[in-house]
C-alpha positions, 0 to 999 in steps of 0.5 A: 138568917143564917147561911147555908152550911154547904156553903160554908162547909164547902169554903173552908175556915174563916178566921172572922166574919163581920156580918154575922147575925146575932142569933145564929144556929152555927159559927161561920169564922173563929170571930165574929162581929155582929150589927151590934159591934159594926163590923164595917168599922173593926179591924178586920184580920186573917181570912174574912167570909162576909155575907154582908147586909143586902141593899144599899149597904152591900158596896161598902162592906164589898169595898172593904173586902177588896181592901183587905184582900183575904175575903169571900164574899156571898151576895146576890148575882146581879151583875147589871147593877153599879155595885157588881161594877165597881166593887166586884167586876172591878175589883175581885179576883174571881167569882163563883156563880152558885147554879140555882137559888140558896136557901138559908137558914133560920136562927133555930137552923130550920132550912128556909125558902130559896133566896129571891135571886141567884147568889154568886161567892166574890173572892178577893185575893188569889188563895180565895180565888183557889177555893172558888176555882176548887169547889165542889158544889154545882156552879161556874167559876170565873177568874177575873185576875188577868182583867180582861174585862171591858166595860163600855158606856157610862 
């Protein structure tokens, strides 16, 4: 599925995407590495969007986003789990929760169904950050940066 382009129209250009479906409909960064070239494993440079692979997979590219620190991320809002803990509480700069469900897009650009859970646009580094804090699209953004955040229990 092809990502919303109000979204990435709203966010600017990216320099790579390394998530990037195969077939896609529009271009979401000036490269782009597919399931094909394991984007995980490439050399990621320069301002990065990555819509990574829904499931266990996501954490990794979210840890990876957060080490090369030019990167926004688009993943599902599920704020209980470990992965929103480690790699996004822990770790982003701020966070951007989309107001309603996104619909995306087929490999044709046929708008699909809405997502099956709230989306929400990790920032990882300051300028990222900057793009959240200014969107003009409906949602709450918030700034992680000073981390004054407390989490208890295991």
């Amino acid at each position: 599925m092809a990502n919303p382009p109000h979204i990435l129209a709203a966010l600017g250009e990216f320099d790579l995407d390394p998530c990037a479906p195969i077939g896609r409909p529009w271009d979401t960064a000036n490269k782009h590495y597919t399931v094909a070239d394991d984007g995980l494993n490439q050399e990621w440079e320069g301002r990065v969007f990555c819509n990574p692979p829904y499931g266990r997979e996501t954490q990794k590219w979210l840890n990876q986003c957060a080490i090369h620190d030019n990167a926004i991320a688009l993943v599902f809002a599920r704020t209980e789990t470990r992965m929103f803990f480690d790699s996004i509480w822990q770790q982003a700069t701020a966070i951007f929760f989309i107001k309603g469900r996104l619909s995306f897009h087929s490999v044709d650009g046929a708008k699909g169904g809405t997502a099956g859970a709230p989306s929400v646009l990790v920032a990882y580094g300051r300028d990222n950050a900057d793009y959240l804090k200014n969107l003009k699209i409906a949602g709450c953004y918030v700034d992680l940066s000073n981390r004054v955040i407390t989490i208890k229990g295991d």
